[in-house]
Residue frames as a rotation matrix with the C-alpha (Angstrom) as fourth column:
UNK 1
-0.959 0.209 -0.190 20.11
-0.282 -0.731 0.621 -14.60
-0.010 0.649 0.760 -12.63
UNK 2
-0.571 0.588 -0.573 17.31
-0.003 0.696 0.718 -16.85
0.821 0.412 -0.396 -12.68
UNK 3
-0.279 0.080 -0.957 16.54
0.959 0.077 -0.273 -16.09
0.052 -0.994 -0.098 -8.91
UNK 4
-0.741 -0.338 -0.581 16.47
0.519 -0.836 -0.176 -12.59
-0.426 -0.431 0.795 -9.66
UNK 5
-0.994 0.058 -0.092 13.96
-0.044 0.561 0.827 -12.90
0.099 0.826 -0.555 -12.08
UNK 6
-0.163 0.977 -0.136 11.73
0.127 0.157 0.979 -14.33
0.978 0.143 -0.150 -10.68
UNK 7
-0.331 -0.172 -0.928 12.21
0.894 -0.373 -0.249 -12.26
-0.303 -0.912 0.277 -7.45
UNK 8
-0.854 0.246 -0.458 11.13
-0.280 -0.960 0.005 -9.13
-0.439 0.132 0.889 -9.35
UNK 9
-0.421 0.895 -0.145 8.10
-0.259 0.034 0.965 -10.89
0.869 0.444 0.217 -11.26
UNK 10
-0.295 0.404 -0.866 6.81
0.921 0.362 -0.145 -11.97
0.255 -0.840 -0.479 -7.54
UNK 11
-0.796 0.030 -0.605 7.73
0.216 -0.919 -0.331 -8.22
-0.566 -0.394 0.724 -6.34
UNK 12
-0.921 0.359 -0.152 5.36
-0.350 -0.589 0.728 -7.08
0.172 0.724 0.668 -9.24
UNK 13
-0.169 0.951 -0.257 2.26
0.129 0.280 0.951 -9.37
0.977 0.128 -0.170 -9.17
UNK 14
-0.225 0.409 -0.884 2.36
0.896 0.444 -0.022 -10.03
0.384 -0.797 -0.466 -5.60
UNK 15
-0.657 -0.092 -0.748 3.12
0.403 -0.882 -0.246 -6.03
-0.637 -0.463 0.616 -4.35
UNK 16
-0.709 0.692 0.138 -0.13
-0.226 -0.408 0.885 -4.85
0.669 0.596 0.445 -7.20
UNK 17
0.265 0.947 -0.179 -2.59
0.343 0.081 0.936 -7.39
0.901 -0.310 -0.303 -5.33
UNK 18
-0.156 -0.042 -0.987 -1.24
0.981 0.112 -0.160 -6.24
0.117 -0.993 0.024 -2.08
UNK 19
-0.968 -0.104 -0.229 -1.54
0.150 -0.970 -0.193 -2.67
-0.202 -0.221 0.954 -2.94
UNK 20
-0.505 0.858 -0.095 -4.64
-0.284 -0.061 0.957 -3.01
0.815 0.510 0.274 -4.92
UNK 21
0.253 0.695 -0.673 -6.48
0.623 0.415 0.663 -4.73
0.740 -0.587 -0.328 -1.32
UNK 22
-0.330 -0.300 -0.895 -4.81
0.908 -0.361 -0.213 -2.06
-0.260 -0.883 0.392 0.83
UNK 23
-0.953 0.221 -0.207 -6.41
-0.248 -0.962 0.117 0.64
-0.173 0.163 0.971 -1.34
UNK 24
-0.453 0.758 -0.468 -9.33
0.125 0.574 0.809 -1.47
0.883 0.308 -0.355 -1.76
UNK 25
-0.012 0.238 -0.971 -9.34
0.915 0.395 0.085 -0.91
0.404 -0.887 -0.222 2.24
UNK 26
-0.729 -0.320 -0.605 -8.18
0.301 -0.944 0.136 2.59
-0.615 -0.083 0.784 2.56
UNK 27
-0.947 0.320 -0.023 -10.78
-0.268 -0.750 0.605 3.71
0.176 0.579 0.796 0.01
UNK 28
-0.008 0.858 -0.513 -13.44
0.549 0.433 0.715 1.57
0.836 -0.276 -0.474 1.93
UNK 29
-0.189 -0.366 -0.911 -12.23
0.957 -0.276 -0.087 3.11
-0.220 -0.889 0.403 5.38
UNK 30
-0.954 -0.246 -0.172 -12.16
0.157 -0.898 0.411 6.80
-0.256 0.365 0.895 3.44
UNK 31
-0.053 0.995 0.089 -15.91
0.436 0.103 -0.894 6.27
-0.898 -0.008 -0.439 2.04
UNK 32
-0.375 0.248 -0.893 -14.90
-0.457 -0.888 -0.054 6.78
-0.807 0.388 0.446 -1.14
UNK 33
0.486 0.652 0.582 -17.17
-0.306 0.751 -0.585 5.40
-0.818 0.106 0.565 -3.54
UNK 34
-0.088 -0.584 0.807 -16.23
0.302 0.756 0.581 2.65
-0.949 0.295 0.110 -6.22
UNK 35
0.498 0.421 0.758 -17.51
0.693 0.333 -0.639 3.87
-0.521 0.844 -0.126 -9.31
UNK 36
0.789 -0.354 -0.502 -14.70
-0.445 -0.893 -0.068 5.93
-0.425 0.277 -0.862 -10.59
UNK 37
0.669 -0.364 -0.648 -11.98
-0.575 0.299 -0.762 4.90
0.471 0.882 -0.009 -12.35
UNK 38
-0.451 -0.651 0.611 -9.72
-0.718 -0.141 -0.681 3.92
0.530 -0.746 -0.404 -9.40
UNK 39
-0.133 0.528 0.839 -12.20
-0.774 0.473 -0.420 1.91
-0.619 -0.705 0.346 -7.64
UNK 40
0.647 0.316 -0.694 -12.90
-0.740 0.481 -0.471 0.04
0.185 0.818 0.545 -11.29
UNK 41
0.154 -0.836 -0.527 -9.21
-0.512 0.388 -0.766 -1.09
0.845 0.388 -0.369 -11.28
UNK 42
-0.565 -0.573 0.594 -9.11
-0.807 0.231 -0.544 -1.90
0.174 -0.786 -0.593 -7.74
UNK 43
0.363 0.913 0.185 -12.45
-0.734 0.403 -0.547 -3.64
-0.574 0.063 0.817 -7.99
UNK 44
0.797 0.066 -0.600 -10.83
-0.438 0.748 -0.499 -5.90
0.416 0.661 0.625 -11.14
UNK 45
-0.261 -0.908 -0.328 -7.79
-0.501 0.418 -0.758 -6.66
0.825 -0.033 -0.563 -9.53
UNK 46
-0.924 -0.351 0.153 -9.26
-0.332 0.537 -0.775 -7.91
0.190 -0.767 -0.613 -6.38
UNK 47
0.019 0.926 0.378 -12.36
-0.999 0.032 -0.029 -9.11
-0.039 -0.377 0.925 -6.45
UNK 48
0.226 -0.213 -0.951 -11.12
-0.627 0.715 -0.309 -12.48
0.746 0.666 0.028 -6.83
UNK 49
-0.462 -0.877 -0.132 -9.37
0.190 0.048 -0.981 -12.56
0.866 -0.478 0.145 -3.95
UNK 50
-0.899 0.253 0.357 -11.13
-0.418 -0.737 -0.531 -10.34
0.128 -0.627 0.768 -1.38
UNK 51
-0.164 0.843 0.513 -14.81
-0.962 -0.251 0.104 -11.61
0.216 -0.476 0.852 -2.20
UNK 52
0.376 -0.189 -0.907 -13.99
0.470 0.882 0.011 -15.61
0.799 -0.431 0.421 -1.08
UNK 53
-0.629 -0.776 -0.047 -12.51
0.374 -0.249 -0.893 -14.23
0.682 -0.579 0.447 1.34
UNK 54
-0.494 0.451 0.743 -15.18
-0.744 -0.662 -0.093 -12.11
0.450 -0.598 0.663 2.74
UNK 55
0.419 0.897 -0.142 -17.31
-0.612 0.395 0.685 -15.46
0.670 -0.200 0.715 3.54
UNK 56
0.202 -0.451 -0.870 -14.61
0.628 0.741 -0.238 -16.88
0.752 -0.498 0.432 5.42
UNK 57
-0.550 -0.054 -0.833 -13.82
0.754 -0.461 -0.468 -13.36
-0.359 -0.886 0.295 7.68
UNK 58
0.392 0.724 0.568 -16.46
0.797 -0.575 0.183 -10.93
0.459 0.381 -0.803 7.61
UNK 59
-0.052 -0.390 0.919 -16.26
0.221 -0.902 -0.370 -7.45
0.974 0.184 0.133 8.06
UNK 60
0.235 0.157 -0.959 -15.51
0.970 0.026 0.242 -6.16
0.063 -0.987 -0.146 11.97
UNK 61
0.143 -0.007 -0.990 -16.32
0.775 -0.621 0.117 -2.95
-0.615 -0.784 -0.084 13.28
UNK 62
0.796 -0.123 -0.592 -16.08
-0.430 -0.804 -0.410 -0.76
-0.426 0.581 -0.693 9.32
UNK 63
-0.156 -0.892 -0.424 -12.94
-0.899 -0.050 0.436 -2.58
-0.410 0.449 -0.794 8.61
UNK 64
0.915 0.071 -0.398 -13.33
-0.330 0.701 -0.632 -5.42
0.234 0.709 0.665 5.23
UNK 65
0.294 -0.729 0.619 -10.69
-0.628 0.341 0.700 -7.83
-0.721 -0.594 -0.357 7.45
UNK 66
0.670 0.114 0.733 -11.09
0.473 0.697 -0.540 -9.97
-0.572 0.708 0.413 3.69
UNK 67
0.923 -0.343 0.175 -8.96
-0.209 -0.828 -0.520 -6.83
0.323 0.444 -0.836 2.39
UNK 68
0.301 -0.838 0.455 -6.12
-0.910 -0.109 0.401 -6.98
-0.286 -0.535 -0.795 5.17
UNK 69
0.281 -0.347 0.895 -5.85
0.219 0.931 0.292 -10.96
-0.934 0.114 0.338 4.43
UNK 70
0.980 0.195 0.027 -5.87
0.034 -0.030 -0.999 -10.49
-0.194 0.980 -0.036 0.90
UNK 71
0.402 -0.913 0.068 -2.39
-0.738 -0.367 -0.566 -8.28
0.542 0.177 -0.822 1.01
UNK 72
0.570 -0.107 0.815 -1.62
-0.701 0.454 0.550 -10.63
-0.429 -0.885 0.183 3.81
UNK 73
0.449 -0.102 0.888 -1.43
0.440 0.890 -0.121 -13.81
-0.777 0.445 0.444 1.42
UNK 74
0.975 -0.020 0.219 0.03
0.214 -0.148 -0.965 -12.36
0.052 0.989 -0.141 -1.25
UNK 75
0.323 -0.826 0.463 2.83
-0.770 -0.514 -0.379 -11.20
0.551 -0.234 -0.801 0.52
UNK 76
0.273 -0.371 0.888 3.22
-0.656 0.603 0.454 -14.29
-0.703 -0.707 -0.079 2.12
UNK 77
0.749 0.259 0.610 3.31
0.090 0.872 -0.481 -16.28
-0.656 0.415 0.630 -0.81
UNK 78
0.828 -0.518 0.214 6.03
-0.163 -0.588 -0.792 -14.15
0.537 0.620 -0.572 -2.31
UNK 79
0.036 -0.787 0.616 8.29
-0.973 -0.168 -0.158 -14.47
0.228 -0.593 -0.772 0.66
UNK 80
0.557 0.311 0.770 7.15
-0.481 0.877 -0.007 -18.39
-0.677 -0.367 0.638 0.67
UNK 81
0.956 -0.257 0.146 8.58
0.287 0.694 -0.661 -19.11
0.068 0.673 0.736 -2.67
UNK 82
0.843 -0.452 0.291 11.18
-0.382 -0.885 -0.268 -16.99
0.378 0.115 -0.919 -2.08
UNK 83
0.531 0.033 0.847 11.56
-0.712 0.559 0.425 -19.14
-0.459 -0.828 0.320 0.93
UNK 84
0.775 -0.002 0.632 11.58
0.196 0.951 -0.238 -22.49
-0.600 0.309 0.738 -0.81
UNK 85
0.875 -0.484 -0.010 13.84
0.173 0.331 -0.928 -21.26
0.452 0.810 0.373 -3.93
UNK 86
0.073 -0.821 0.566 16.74
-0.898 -0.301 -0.322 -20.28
0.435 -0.485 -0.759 -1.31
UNK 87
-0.791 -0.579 -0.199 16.75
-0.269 0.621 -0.736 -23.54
0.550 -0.528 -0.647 -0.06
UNK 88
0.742 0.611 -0.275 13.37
0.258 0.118 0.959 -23.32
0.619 -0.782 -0.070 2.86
UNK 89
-0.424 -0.703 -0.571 16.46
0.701 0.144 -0.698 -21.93
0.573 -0.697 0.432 5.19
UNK 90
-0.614 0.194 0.765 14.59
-0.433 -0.893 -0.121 -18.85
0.660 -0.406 0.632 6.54
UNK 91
-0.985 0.067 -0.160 12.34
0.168 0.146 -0.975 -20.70
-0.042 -0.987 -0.155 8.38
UNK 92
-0.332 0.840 0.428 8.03
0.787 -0.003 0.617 -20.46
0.520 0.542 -0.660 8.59
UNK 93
0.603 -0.062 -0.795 8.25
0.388 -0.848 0.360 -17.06
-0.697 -0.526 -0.488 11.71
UNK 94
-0.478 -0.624 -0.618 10.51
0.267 -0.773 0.575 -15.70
-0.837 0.110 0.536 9.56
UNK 95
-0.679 0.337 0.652 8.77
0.699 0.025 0.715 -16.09
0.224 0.941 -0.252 6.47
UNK 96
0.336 0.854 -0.398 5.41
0.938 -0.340 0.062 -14.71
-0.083 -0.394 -0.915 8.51
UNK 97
0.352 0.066 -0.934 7.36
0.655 -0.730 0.195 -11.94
-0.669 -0.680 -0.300 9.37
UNK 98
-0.790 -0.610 -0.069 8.83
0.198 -0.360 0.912 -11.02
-0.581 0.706 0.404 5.99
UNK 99
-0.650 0.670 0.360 5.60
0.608 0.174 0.775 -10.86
0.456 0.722 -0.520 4.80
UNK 100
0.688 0.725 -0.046 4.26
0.708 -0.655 0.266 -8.13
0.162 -0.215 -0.963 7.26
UNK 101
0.114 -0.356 -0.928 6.93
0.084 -0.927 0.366 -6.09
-0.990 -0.120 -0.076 6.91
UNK 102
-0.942 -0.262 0.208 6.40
0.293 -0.341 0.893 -6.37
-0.163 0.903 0.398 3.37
UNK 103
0.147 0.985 0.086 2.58
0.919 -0.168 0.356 -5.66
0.366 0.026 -0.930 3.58
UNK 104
0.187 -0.344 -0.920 4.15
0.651 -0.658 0.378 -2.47
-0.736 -0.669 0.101 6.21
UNK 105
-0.689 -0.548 -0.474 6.19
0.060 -0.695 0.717 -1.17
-0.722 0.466 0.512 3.16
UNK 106
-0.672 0.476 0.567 3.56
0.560 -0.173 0.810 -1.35
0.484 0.862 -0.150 0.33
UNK 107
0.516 0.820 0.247 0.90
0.731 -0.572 0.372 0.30
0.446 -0.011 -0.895 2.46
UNK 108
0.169 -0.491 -0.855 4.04
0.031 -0.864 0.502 3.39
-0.985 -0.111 -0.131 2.66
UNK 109
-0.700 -0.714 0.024 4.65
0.349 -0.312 0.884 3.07
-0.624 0.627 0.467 -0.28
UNK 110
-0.136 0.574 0.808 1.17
0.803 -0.414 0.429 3.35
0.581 0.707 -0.404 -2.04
UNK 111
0.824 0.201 -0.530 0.49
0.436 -0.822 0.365 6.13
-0.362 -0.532 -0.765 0.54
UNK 112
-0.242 -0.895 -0.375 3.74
0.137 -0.415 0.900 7.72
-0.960 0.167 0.223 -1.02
UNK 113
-0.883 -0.020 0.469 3.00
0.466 0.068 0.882 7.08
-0.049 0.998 -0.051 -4.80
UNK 114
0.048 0.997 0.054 -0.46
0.998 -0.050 0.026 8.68
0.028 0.052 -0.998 -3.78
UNK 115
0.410 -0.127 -0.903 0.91
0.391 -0.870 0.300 11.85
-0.824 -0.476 -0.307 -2.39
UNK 116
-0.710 -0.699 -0.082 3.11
0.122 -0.237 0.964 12.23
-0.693 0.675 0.253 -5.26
UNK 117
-0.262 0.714 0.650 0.07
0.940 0.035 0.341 11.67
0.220 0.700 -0.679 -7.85
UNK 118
0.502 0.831 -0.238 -1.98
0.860 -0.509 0.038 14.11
-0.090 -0.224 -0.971 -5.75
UNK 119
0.146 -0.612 -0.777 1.08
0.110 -0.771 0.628 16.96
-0.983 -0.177 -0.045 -6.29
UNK 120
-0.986 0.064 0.156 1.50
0.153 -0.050 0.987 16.30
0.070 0.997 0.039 -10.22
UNK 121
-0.405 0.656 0.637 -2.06
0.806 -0.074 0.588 16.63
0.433 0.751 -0.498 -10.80
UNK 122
0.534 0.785 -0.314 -2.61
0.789 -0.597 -0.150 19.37
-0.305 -0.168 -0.937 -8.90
UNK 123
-0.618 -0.772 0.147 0.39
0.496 -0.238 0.835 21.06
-0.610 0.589 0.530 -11.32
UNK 124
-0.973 -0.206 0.107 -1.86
0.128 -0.088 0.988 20.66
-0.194 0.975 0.112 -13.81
UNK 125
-0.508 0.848 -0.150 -5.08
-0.665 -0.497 -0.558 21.32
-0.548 -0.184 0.816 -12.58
UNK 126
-0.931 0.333 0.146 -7.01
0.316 0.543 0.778 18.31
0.180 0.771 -0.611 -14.32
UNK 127
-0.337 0.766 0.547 -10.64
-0.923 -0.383 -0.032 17.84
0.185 -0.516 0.837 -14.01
UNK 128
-0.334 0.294 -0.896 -10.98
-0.044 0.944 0.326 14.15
0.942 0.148 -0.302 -14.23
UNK 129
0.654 0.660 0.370 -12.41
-0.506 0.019 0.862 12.71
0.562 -0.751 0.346 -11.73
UNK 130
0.308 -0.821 -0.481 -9.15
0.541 0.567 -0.621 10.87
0.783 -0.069 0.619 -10.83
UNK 131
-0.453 -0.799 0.395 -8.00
0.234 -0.535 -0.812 13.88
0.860 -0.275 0.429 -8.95
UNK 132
0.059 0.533 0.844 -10.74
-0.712 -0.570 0.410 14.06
0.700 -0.625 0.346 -6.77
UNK 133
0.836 0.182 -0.517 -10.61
0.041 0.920 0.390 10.48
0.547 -0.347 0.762 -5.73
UNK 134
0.292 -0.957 0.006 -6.77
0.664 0.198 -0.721 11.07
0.689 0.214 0.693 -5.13
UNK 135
-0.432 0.215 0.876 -7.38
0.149 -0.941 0.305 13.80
0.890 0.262 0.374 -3.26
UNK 136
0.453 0.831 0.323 -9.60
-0.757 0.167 0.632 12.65
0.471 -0.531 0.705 -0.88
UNK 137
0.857 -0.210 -0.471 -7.34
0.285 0.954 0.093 9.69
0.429 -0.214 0.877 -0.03
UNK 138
-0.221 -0.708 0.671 -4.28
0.133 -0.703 -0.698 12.71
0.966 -0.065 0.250 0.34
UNK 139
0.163 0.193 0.968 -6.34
-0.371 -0.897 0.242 14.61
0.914 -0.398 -0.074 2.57
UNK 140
0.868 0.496 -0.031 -6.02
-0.057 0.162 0.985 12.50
0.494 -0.853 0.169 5.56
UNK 141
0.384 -0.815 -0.435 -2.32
0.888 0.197 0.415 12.34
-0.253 -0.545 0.799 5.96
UNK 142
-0.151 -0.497 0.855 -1.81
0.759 -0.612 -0.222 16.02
0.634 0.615 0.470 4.43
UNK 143
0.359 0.727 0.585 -4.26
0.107 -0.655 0.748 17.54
0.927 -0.206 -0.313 6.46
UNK 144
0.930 -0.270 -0.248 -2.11
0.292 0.135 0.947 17.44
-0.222 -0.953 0.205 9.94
UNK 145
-0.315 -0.948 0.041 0.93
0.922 -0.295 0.251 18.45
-0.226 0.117 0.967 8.42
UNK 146
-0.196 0.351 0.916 -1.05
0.590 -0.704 0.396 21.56
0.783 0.618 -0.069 6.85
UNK 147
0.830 0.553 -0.076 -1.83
0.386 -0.470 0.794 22.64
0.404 -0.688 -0.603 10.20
UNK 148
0.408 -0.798 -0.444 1.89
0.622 -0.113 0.775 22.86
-0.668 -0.592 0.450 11.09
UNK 149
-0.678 -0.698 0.233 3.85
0.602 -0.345 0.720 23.88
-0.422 0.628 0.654 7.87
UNK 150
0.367 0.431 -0.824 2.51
-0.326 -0.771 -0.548 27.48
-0.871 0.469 -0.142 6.49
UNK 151
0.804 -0.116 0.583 2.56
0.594 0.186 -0.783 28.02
-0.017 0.976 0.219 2.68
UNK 152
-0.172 -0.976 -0.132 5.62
0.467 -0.199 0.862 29.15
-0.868 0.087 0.490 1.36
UNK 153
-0.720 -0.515 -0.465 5.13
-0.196 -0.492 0.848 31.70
-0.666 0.702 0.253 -0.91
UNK 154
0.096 0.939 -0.330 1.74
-0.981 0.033 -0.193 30.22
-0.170 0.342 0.924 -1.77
UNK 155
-0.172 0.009 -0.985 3.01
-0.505 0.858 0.096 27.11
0.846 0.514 -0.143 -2.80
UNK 156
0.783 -0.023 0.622 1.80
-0.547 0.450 0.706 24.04
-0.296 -0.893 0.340 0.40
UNK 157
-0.184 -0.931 0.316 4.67
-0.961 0.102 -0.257 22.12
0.207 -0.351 -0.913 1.57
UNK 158
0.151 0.488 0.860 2.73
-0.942 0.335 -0.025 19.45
-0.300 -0.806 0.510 3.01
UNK 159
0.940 -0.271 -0.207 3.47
0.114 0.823 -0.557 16.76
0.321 0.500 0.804 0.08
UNK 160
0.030 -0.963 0.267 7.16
-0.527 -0.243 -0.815 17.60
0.849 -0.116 -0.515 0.50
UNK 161
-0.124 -0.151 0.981 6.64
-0.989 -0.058 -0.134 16.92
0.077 -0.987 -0.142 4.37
UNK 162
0.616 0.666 0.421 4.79
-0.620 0.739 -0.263 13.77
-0.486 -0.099 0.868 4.23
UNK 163
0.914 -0.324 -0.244 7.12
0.172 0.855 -0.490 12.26
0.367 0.406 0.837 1.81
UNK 164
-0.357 -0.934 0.021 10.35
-0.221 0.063 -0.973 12.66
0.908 -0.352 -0.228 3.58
UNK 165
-0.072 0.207 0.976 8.01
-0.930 0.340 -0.141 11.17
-0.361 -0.917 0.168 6.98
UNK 166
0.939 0.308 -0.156 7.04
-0.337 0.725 -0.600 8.41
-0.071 0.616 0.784 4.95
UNK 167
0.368 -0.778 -0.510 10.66
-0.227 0.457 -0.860 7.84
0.902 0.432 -0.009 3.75
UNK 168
-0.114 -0.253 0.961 11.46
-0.955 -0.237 -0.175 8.09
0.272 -0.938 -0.215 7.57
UNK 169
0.349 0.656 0.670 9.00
-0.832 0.546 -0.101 5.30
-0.432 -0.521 0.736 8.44
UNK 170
0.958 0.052 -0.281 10.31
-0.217 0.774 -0.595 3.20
0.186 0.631 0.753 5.53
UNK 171
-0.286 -0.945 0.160 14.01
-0.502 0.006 -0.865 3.43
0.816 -0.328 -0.476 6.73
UNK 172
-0.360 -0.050 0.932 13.08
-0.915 0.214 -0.342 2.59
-0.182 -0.975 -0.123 10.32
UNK 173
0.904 0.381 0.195 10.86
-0.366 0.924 -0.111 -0.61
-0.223 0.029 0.974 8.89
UNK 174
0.773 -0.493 -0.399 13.89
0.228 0.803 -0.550 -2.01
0.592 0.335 0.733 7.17
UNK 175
-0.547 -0.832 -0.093 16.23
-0.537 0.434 -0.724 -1.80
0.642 -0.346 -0.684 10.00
UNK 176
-0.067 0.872 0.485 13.68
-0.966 0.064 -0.249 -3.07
-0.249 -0.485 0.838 11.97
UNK 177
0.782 0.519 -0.344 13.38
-0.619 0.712 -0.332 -5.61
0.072 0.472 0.878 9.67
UNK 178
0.315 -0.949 0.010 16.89
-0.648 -0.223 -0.729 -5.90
0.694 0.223 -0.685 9.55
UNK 179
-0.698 -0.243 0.674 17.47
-0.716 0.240 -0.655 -6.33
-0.003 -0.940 -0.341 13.56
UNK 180
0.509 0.682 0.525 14.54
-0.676 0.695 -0.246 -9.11
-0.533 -0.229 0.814 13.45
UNK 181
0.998 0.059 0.004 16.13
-0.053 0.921 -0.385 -11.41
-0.027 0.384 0.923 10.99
UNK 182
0.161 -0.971 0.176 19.51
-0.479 -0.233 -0.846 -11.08
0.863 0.052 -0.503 12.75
């Protein structure tokens, strides 16, 4: 019980800062700017993290490589203690690797928990600025599926699509994962 525990408080802190620096990257990469609510939060959760970091690997080629470590280590340290409280039997390659296929699944899953946002609020038609920001992060993985699937009756399809590829991708990581630590 006590294992489980503190296997889900790891999952929690460690899978926030790893999502929070993969959207920290994805909304650098996207050009969208910080000063919105969204950026605030991503900004407080990682700036801790990310700007040490930046002085040790600097940015290459548009991509903030201080971002990709960031989720990197966090997810490794999760699958480290993890490691250690099972005993240390997994091993330090396996550990590595449990820790980029857990970076793999959080940057599907916030790309999933995004799509979904961006469908509920356009339900309701907000204006916040939230939805644009959301939006705008959507548009690149919506915007290829929109070319394929027609509306239906007015209504786009394209969230629908995207999150049953997504779930695709997230199946194949974990047998993947699966067949590696077999």
């Amino acid at each position: 019980m006590l294992f489980q525990i503190i296997s889900l408080l790891l999952d929690v802190a460690c899978g926030l800062l790893t999502g929070a620096c993969l959207l920290r990257l994805y909304m650098q990469a996207q050009r969208v700017p910080f000063s919105n609510p969204v950026g605030q939060l991503v900004f407080a959760f990682t700036d801790w993290l990310v700007v040490p970091l930046r002085r040790i690997i600097p940015a290459t080629g548009g991509w903030d490589l201080s971002c990709v470590l960031g989720a990197f280590l966090a997810q490794l340290v999760q699958y480290a203690v993890i490691t250690l409280l099972l005993g240390g039997a997994a091993g330090f390659v396996v550990t590595l690797l449990l820790a980029v296929f857990g970076l793999l699944r959080i940057a599907v899953t916030l790309m999933m928990v995004l799509i979904i946002a961006n469908a509920v609020l356009s339900w309701v038609q907000t204006r916040s600025p939230l939805s644009g920001v959301i939006d705008r992060l959507c548009e690149p993985v919506l915007r290829p599926i929109r070319r394929v699937v027609p509306l239906v009756g007015g209504i786009d399809l394209s969230p629908l699509v995207a999150l049953v590829l997504l779930q695709i991708v997230m199946i194949v990581l974990g047998n993947i994962q699966m067949g590696v630590m077999h």
